[in-house]
C-alpha positions in Angstrom: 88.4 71.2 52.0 92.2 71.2 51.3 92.7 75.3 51.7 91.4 74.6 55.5 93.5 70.9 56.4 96.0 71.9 58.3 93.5 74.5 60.4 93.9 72.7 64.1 90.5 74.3 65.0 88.6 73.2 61.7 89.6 69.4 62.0 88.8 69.3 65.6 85.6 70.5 64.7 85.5 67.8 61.5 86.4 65.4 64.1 84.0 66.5 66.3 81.1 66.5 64.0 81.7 62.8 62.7 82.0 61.5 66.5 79.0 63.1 66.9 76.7 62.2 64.1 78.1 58.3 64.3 76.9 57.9 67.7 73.1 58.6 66.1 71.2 56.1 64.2 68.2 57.1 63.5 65.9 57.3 60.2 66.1 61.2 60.2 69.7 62.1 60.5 72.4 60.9 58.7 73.8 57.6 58.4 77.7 57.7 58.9 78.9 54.4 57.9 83.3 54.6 58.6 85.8 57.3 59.4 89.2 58.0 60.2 92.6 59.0 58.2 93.9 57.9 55.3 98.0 57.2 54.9 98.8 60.6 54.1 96.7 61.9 57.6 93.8 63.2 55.5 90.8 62.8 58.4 87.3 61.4 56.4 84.0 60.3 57.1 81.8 58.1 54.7 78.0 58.7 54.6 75.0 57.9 52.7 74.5 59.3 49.9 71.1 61.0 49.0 70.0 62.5 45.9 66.8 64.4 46.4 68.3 67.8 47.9 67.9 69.6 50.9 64.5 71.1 52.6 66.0 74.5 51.9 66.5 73.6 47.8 62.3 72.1 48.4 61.5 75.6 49.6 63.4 77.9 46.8 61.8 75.7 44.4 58.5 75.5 45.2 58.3 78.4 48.2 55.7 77.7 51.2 54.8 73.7 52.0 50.8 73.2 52.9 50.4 73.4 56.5 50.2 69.6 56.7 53.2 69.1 55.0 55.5 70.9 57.0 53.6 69.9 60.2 54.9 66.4 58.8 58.1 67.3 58.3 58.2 69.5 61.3 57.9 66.2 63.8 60.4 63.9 61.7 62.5 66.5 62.2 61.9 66.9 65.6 61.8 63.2 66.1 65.6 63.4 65.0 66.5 66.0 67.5 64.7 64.5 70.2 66.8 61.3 69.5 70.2 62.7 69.4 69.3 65.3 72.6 68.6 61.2 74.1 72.1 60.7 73.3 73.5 63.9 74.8 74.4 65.6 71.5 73.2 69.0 70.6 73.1 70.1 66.7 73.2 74.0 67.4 72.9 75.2 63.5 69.7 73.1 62.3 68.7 75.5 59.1 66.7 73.7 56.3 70.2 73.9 54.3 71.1 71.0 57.1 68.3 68.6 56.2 68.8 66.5 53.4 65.5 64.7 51.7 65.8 60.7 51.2 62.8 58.9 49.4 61.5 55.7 51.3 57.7 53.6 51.2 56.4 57.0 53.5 57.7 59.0 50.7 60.1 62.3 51.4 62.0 61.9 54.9 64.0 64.5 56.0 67.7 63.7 57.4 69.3 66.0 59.8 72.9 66.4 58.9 75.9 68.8 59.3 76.3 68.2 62.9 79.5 70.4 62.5 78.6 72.3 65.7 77.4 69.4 67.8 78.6 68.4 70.9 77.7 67.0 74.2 75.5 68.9 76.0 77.5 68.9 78.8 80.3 70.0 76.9 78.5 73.9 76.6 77.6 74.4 79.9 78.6 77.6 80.8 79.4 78.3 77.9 79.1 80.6 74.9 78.4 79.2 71.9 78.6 81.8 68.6 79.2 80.2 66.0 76.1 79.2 63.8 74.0 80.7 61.4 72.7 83.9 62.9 69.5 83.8 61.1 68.7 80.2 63.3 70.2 81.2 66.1 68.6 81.6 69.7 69.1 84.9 71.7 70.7 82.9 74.3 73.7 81.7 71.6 74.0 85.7 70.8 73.9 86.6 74.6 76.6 84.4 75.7 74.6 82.1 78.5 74.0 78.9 79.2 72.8 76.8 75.9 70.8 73.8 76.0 68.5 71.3 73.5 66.0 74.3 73.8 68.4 76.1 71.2 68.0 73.5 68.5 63.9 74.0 69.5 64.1 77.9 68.4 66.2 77.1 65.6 63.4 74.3 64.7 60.9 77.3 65.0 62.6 79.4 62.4 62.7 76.2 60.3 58.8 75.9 60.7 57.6 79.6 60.1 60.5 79.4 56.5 57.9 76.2 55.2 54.8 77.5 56.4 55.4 81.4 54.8 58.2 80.6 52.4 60.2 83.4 53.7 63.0 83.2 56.0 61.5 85.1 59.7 65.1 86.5 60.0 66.0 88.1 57.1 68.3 90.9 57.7 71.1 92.8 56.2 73.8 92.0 58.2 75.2 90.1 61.7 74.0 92.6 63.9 70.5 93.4 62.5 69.5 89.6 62.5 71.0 89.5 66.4 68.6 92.6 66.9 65.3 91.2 65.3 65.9 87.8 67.1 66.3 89.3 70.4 63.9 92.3 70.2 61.3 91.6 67.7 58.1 90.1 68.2 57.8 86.9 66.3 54.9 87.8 63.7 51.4 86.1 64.2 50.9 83.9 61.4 47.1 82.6 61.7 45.1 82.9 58.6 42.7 80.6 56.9 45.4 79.2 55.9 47.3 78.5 59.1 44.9 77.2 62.0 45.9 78.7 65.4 47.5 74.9 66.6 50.5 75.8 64.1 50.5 79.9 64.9 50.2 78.7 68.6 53.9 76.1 67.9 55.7 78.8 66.7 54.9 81.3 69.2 56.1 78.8 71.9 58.9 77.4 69.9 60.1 81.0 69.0 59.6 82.3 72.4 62.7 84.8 73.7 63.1 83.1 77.0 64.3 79.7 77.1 62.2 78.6 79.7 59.0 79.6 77.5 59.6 77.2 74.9 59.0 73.8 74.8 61.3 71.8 77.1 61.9 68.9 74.5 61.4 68.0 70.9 59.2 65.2 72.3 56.6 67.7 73.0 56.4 69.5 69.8 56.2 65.9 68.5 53.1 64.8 71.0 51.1 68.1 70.3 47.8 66.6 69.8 46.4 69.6 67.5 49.5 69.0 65.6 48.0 65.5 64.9 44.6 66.3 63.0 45.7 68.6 60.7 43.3 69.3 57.1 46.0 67.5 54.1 45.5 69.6 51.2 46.1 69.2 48.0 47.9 71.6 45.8 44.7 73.0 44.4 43.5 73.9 47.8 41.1 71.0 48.8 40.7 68.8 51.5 41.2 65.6 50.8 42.0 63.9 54.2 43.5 64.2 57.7 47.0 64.1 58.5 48.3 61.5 61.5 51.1 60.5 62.5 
């Protein structure tokens, strides 16, 4: 944006991001085709352009997915981030805002974009790492300590519960309530005839306060063999096959 050019600290970050995102190529996250400055020192990326919104439009529009549609999404997604934590690079504000949907022969993909926060895992450390969307965030980003890919797995947790329920699990009023339910509240059981136990049971772990009680990698959300077998409904309720990967 013009208004924030000549911030130091928000082109580093630009810069950052497109670095980032062009050392990925993958079919869920975006595809950066060229970068760099134009005569006048303008910095710019080039990516591919998509046309079917993002996950977070899909859910205002139609509210909750059926459980085997966002367990589909939910491990292209997490086949993304498993990919670019491969390559070192951390996304640490994945919201549904920050997937865009492309249309292939599988139907809707989702693309992981807006790695505006990424960097090499390396690179945080140590360190504390605040900035993000508070709703997404994990208690460790709040508390200051030592972030790794298991922040992107919370954040991929909140992600999950929002298409399952079709309501965001950190709603709050402001900063400091959200950074209160996320490091205090339970996360709510969600288990129903509508949601077998597998998916209740992925969010629980996914969601869990401690780092070390979540799941290690995206690759094991994405080899969860209950996640596999899922009922695919159709929107008037029925059955009408198995989902697989």
């Amino acid at each position: 944006r013009p208004e924030k050019a000549g911030d130091p600290t928000v082109l580093a970050r630009f810069e950052r991001e497109v670095r980032a995102t062009a050392k990925l190529s993958h079919w869920n996250s975006i595809d950066i085709y060229d970068y760099g400055r134009t005569a006048d020192g303008t910095f710019y990326y080039v990516m591919e352009y998509l046309e079917n919104g993002s996950l977070e439009d899909m859910v205002r529009s139609q509210g909750s997915l059926s459980v085997s549609a966002a367990s589909k999404m939910l491990q292209e997604i997490a086949e993304g981030l498993s990919y670019a934590h491969e390559k070192g690079v951390l996304h640490c504000d994945l919201k549904p805002a920050n997937v865009l949907l492309a249309r292939d022969g599988r139907g809707i993909v989702p693309k992981i974009t807006d790695f505006g926060l990424a960097g090499l895992a390396g690179q945080f450390a140590g360190a504390e790492v605040r900035a993000g969307t508070p709703a997404y965030m994990a208690p460790e980003q709040f508390q200051g300590r030592r972030i790794d890919p298991r922040v992107d797995i919370f954040a991929l947790g909140v992600v999950l519960f929002e298409l399952v329920s079709g309501a965001r699990l950190y709603a709050r009023e402001n900063e400091a309530a959200t950074m209160h339910a996320i490091l205090g509240e339970p996360v709510p059981r969600l288990k129903s005839d509508r949601v077998p136990e597998a998916v209740d049971e992925i969010l629980q772990r996914a969601l869990a306060k401690a780092p070390a009680d979540r799941y290690a990698t995206a690759f094991e959300i994405m080899e969860t063999r209950d996640l596999h077998h899922l009922p695919v409904v159709d929107p008037q309720g029925d059955v009408v096959g198995i989902l697989t990967r």
